[in-house]
PDB file of N, CA, C and O in Angstrom:
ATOM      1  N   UNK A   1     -81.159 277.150-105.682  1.00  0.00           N
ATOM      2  CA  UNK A   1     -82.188 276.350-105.074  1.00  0.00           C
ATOM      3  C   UNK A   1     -83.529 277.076-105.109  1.00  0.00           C
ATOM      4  O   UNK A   1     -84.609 276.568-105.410  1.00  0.00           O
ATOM      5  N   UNK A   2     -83.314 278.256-104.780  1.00  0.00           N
ATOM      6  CA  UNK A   2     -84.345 279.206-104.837  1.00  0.00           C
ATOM      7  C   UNK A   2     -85.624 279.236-106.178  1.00  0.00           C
ATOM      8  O   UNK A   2     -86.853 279.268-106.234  1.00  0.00           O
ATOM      9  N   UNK A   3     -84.262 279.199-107.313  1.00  0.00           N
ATOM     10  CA  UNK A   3     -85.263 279.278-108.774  1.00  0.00           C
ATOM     11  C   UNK A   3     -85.620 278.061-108.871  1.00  0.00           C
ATOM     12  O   UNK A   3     -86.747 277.943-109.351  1.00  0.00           O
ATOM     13  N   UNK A   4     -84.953 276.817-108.526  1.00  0.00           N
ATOM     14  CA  UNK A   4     -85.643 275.588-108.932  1.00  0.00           C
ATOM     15  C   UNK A   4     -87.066 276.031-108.726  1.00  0.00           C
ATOM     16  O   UNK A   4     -87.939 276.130-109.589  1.00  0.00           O
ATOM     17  N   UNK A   5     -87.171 276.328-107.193  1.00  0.00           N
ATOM     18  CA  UNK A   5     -88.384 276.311-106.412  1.00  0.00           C
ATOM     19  C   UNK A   5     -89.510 277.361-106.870  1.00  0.00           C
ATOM     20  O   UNK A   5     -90.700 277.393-106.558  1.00  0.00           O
ATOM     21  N   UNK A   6     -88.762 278.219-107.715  1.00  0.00           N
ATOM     22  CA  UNK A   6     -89.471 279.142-108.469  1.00  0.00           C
ATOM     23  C   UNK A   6     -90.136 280.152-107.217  1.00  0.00           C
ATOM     24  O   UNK A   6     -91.315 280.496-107.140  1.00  0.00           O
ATOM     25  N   UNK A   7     -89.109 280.488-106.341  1.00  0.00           N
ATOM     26  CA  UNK A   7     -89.435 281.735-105.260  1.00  0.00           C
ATOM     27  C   UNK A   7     -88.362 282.384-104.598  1.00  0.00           C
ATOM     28  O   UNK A   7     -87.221 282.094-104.958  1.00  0.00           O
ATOM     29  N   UNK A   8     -88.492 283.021-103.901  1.00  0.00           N
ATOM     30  CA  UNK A   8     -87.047 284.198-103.660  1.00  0.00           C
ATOM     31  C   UNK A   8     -87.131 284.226-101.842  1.00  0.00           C
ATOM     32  O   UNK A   8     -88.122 283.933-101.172  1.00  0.00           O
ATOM     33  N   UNK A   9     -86.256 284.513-101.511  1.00  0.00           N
ATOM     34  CA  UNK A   9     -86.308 284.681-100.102  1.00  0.00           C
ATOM     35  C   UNK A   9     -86.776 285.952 -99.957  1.00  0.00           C
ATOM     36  O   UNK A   9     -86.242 286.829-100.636  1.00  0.00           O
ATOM     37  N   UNK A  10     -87.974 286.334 -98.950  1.00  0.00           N
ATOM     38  CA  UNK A  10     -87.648 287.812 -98.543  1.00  0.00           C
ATOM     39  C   UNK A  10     -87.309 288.045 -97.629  1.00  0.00           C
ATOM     40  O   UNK A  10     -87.489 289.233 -97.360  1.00  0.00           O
ATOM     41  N   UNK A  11     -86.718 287.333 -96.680  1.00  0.00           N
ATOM     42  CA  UNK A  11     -86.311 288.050 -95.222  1.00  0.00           C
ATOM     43  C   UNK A  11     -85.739 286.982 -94.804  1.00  0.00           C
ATOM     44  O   UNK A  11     -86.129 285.830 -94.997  1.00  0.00           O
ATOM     45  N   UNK A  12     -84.494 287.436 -94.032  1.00  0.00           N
ATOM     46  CA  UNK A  12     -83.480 286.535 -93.068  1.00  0.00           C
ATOM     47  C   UNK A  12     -83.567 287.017 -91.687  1.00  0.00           C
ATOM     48  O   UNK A  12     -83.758 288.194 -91.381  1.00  0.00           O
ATOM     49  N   UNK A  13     -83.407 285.976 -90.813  1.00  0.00           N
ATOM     50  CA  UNK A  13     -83.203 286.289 -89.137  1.00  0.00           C
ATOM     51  C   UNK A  13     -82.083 285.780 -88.514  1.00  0.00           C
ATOM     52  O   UNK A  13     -82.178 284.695 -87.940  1.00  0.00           O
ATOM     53  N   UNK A  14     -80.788 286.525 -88.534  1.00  0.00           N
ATOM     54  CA  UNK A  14     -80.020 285.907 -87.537  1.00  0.00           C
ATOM     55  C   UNK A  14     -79.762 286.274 -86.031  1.00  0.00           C
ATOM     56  O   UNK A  14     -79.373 287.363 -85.608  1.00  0.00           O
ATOM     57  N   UNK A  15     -80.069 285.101 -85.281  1.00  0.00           N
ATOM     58  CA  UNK A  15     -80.311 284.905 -83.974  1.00  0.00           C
ATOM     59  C   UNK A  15     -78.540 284.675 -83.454  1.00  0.00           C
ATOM     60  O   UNK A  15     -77.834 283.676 -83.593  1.00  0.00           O
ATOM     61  N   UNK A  16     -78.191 286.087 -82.794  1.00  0.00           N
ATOM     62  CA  UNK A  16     -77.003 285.738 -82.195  1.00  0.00           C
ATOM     63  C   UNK A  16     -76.989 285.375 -80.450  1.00  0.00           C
ATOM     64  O   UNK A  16     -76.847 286.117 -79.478  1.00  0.00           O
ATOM     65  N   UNK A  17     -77.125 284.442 -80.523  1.00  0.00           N
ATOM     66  CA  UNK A  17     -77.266 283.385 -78.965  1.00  0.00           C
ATOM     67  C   UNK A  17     -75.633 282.914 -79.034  1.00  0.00           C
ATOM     68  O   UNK A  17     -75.083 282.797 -80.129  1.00  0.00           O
ATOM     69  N   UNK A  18     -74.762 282.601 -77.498  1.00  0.00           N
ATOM     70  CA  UNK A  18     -74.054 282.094 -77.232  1.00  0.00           C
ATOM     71  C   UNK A  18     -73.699 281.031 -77.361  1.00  0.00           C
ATOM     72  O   UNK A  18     -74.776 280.436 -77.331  1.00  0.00           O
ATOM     73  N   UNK A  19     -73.012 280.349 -77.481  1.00  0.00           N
ATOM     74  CA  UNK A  19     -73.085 278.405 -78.098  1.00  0.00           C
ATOM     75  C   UNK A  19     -73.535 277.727 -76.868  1.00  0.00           C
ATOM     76  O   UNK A  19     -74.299 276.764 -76.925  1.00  0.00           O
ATOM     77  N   UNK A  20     -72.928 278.364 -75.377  1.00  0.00           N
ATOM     78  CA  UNK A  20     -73.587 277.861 -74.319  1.00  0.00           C
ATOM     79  C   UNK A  20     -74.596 277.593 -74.272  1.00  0.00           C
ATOM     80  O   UNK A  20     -74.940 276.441 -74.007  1.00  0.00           O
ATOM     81  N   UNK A  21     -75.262 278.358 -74.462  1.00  0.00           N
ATOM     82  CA  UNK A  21     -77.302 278.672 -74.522  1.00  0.00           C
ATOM     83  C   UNK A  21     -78.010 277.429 -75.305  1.00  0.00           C
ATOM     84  O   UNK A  21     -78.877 276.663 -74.884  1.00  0.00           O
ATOM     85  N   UNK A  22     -77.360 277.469 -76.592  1.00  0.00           N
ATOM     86  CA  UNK A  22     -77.300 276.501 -77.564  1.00  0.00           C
ATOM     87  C   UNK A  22     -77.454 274.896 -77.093  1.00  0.00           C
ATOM     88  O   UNK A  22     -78.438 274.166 -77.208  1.00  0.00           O
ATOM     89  N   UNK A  23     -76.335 274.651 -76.610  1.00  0.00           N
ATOM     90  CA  UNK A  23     -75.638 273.386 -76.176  1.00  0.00           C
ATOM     91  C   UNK A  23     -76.506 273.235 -75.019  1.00  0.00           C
ATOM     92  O   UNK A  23     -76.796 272.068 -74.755  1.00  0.00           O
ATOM     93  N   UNK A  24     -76.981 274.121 -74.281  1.00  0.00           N
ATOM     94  CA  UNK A  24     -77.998 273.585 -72.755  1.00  0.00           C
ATOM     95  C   UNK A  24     -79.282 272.955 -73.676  1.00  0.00           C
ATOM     96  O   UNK A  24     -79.623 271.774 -73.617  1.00  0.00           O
ATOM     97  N   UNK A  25     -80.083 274.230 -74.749  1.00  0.00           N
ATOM     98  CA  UNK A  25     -81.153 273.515 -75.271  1.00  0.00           C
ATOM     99  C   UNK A  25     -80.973 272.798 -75.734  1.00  0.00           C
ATOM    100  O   UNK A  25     -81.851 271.956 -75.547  1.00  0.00           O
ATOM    101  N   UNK A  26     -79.922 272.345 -76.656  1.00  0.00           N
ATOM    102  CA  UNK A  26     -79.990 271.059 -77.446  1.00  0.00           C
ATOM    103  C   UNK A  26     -79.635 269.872 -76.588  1.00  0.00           C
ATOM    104  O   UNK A  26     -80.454 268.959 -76.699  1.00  0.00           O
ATOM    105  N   UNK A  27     -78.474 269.599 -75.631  1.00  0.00           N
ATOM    106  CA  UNK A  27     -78.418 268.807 -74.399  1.00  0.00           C
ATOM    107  C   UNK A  27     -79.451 268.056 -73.517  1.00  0.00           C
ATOM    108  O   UNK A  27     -79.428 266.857 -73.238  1.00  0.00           O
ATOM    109  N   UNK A  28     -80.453 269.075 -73.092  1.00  0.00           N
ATOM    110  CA  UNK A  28     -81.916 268.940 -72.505  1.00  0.00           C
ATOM    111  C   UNK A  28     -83.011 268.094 -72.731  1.00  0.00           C
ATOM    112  O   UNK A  28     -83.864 267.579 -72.008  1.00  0.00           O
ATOM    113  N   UNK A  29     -82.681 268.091 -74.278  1.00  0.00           N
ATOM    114  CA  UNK A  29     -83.939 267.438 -74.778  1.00  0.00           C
ATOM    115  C   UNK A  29     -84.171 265.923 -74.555  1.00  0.00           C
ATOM    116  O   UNK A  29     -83.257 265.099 -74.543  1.00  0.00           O
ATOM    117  N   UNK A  30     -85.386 265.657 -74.393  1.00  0.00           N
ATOM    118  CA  UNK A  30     -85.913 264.181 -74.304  1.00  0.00           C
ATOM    119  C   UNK A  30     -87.339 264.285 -74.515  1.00  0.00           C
ATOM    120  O   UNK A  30     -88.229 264.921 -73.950  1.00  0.00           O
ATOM    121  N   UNK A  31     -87.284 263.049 -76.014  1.00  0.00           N
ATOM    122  CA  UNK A  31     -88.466 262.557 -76.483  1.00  0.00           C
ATOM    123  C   UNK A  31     -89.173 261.364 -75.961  1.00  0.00           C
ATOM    124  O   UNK A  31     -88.154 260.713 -75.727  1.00  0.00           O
ATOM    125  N   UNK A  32     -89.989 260.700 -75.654  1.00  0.00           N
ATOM    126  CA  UNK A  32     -90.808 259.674 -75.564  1.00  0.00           C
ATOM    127  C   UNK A  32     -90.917 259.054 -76.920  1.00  0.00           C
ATOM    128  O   UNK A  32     -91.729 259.523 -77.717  1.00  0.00           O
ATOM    129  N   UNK A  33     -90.258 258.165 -77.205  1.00  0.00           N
ATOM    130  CA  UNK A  33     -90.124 257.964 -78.406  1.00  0.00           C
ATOM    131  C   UNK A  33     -91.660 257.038 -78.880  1.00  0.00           C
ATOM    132  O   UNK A  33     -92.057 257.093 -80.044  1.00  0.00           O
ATOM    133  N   UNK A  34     -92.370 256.262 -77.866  1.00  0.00           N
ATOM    134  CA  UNK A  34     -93.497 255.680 -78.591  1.00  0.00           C
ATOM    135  C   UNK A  34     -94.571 256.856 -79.127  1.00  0.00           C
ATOM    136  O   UNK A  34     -95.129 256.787 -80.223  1.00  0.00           O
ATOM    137  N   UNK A  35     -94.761 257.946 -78.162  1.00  0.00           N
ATOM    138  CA  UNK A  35     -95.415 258.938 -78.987  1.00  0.00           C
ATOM    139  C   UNK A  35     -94.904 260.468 -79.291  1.00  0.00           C
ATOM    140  O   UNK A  35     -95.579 261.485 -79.451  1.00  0.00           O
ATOM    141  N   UNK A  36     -93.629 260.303 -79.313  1.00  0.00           N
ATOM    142  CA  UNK A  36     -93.103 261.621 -79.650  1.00  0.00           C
ATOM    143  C   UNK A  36     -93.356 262.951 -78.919  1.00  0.00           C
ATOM    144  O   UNK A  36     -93.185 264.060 -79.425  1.00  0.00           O
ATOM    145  N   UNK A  37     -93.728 262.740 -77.836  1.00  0.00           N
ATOM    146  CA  UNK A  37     -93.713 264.005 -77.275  1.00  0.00           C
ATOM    147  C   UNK A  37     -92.460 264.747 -76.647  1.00  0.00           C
ATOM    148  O   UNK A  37     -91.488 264.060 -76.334  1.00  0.00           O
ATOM    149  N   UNK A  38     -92.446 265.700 -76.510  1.00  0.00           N
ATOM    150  CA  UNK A  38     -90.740 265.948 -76.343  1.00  0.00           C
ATOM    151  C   UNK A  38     -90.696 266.609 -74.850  1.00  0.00           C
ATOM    152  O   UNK A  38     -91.719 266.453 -74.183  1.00  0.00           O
ATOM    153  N   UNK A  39     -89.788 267.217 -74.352  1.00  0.00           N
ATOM    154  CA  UNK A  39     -89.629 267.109 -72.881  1.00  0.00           C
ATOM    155  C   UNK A  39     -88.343 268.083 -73.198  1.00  0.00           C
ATOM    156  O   UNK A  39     -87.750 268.161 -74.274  1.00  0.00           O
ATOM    157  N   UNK A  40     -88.016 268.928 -71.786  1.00  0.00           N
ATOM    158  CA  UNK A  40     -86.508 269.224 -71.940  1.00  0.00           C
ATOM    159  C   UNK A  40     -86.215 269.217 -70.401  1.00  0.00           C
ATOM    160  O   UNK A  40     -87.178 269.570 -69.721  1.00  0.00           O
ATOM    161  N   UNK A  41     -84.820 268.812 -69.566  1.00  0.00           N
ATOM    162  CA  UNK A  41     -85.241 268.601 -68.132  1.00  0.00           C
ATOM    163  C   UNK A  41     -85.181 269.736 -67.270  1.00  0.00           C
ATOM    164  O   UNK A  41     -85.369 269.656 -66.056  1.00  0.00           O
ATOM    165  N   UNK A  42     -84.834 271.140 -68.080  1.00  0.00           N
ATOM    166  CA  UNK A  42     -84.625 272.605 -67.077  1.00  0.00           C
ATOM    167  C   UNK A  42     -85.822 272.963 -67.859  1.00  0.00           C
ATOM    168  O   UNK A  42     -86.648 272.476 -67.086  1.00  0.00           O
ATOM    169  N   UNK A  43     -86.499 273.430 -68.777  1.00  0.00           N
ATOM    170  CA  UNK A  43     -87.417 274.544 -69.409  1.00  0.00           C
ATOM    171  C   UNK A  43     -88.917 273.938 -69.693  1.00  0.00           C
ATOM    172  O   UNK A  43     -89.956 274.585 -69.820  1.00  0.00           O
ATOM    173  N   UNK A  44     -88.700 272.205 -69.770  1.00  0.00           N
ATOM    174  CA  UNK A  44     -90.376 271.543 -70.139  1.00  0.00           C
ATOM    175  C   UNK A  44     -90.057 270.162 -69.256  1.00  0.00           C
ATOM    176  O   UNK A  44     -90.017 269.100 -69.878  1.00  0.00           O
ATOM    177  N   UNK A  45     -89.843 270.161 -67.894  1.00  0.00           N
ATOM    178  CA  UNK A  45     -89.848 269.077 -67.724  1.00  0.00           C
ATOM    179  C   UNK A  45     -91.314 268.314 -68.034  1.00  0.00           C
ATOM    180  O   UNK A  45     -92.359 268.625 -68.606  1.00  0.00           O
ATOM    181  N   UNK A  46     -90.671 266.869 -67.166  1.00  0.00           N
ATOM    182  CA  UNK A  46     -92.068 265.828 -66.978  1.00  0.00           C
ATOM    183  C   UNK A  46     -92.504 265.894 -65.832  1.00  0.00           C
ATOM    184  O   UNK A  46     -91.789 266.448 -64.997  1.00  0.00           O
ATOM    185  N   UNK A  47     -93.574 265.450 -65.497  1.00  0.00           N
ATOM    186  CA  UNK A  47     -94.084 266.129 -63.586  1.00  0.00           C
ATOM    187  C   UNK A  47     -93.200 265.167 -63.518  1.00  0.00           C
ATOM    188  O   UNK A  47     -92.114 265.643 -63.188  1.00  0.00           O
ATOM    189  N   UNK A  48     -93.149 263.747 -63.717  1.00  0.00           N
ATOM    190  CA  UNK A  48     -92.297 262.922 -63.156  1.00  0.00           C
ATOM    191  C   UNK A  48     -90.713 262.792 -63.866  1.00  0.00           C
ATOM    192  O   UNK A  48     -90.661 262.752 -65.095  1.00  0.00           O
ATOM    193  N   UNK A  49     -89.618 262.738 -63.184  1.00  0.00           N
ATOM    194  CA  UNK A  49     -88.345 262.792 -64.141  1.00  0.00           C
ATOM    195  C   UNK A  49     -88.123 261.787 -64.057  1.00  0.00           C
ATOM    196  O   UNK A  49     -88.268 260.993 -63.127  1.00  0.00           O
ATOM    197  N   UNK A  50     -87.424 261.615 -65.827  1.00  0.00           N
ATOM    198  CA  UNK A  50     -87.590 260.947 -66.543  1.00  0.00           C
ATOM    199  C   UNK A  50     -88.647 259.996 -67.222  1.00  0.00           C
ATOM    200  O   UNK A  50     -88.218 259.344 -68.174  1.00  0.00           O
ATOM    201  N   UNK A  51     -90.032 259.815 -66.852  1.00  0.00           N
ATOM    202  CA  UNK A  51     -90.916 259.431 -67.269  1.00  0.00           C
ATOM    203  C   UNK A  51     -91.919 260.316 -68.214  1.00  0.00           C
ATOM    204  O   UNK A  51     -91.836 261.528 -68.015  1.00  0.00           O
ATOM    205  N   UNK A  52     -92.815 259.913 -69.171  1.00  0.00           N
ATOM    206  CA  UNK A  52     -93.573 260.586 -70.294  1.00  0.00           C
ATOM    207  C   UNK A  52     -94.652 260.535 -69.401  1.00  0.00           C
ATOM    208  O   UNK A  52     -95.121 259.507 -68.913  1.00  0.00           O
ATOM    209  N   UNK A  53     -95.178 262.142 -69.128  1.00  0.00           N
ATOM    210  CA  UNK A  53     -96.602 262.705 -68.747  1.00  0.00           C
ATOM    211  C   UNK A  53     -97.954 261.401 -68.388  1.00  0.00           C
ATOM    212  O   UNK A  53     -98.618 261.115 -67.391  1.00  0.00           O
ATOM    213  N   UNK A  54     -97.879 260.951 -69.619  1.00  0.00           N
ATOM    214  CA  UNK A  54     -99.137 260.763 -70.429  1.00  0.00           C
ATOM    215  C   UNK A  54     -99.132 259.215 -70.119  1.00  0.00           C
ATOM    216  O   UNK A  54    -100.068 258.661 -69.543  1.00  0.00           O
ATOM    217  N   UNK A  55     -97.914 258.523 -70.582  1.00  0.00           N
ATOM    218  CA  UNK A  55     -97.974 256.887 -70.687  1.00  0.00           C
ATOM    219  C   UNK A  55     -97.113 256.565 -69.240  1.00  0.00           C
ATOM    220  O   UNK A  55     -97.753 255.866 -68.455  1.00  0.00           O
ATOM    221  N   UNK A  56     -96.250 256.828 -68.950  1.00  0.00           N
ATOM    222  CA  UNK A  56     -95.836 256.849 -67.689  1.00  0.00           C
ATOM    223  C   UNK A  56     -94.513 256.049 -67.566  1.00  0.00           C
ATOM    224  O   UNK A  56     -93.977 255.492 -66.608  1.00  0.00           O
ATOM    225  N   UNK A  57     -94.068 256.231 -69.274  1.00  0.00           N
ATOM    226  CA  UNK A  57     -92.965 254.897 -69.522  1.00  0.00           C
ATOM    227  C   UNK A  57     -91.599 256.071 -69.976  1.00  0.00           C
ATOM    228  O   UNK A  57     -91.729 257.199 -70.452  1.00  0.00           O
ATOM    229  N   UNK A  58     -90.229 255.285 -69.609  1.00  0.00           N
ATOM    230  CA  UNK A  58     -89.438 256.498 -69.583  1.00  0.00           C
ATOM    231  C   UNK A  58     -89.088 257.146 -71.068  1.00  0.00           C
ATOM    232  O   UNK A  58     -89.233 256.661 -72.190  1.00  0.00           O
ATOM    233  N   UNK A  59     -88.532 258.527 -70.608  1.00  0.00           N
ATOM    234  CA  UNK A  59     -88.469 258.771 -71.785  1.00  0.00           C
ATOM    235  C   UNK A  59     -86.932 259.108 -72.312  1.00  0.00           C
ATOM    236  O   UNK A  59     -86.174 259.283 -71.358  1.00  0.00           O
ATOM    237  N   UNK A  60     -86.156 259.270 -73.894  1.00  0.00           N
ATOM    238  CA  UNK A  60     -84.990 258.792 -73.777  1.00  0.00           C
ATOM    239  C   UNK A  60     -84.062 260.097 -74.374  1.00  0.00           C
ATOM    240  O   UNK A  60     -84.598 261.144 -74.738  1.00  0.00           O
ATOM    241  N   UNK A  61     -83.208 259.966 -74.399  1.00  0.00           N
ATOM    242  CA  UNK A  61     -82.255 260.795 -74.925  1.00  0.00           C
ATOM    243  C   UNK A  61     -82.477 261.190 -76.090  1.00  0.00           C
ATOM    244  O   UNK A  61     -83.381 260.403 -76.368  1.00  0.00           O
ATOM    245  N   UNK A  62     -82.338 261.854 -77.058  1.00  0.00           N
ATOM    246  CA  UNK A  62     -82.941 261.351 -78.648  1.00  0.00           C
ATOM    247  C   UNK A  62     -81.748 262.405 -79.377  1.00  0.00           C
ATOM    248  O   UNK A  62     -81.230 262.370 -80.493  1.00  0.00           O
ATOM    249  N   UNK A  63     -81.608 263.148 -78.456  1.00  0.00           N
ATOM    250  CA  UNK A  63     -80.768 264.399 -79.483  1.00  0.00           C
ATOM    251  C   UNK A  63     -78.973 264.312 -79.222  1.00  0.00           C
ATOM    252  O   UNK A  63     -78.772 264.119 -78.023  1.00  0.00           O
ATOM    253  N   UNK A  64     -77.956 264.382 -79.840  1.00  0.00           N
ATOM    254  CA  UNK A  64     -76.878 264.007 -79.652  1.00  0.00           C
ATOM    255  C   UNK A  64     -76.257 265.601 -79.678  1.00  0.00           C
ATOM    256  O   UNK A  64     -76.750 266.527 -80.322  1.00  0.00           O
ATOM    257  N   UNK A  65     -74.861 265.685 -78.676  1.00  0.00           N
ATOM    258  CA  UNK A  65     -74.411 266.995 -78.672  1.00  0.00           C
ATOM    259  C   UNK A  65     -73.479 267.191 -79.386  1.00  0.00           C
ATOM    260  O   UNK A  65     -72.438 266.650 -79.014  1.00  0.00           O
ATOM    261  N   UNK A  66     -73.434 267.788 -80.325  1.00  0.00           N
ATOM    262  CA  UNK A  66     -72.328 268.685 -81.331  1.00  0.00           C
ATOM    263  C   UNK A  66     -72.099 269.386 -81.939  1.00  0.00           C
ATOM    264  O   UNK A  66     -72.970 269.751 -82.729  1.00  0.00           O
ATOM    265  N   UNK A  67     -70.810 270.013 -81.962  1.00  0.00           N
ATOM    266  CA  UNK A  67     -70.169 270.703 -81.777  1.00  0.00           C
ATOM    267  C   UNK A  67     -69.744 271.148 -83.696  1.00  0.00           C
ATOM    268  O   UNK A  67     -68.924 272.028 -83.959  1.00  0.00           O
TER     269      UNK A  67
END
């Protein structure tokens, strides 16, 4: 894939996090889907829960958990 692209990797990062850790951030998340802003309900909530900041309309699940 690399040569298609006609470039080479120079550096890898593997991030060893717990799947727990994982599964809370990915779980958390909620977008406002008319303008995409994203939300998570422990680390970015909304002042108001479940509602988008900005428009004031709720905002929804968007990310699915698996495994």
């Amino acid at each position: 894939m690399c040569a298609e692209a006609n470039t080479t990797v120079e550096a890898v990062i593997n991030f060893n996090v717990p799947v727990e850790v994982l599964v809370e951030r990915i779980s958390g998340r909620r977008v406002h889907s008319a303008s995409g802003r994203s939300y998570h309900v422990k680390f970015a909530p909304p002042k108001v829960a479940g509602k988008d900041d900005m428009a004031g309309e709720p905002s929804s699940k968007q990310f699915r958990l698996r495994r």
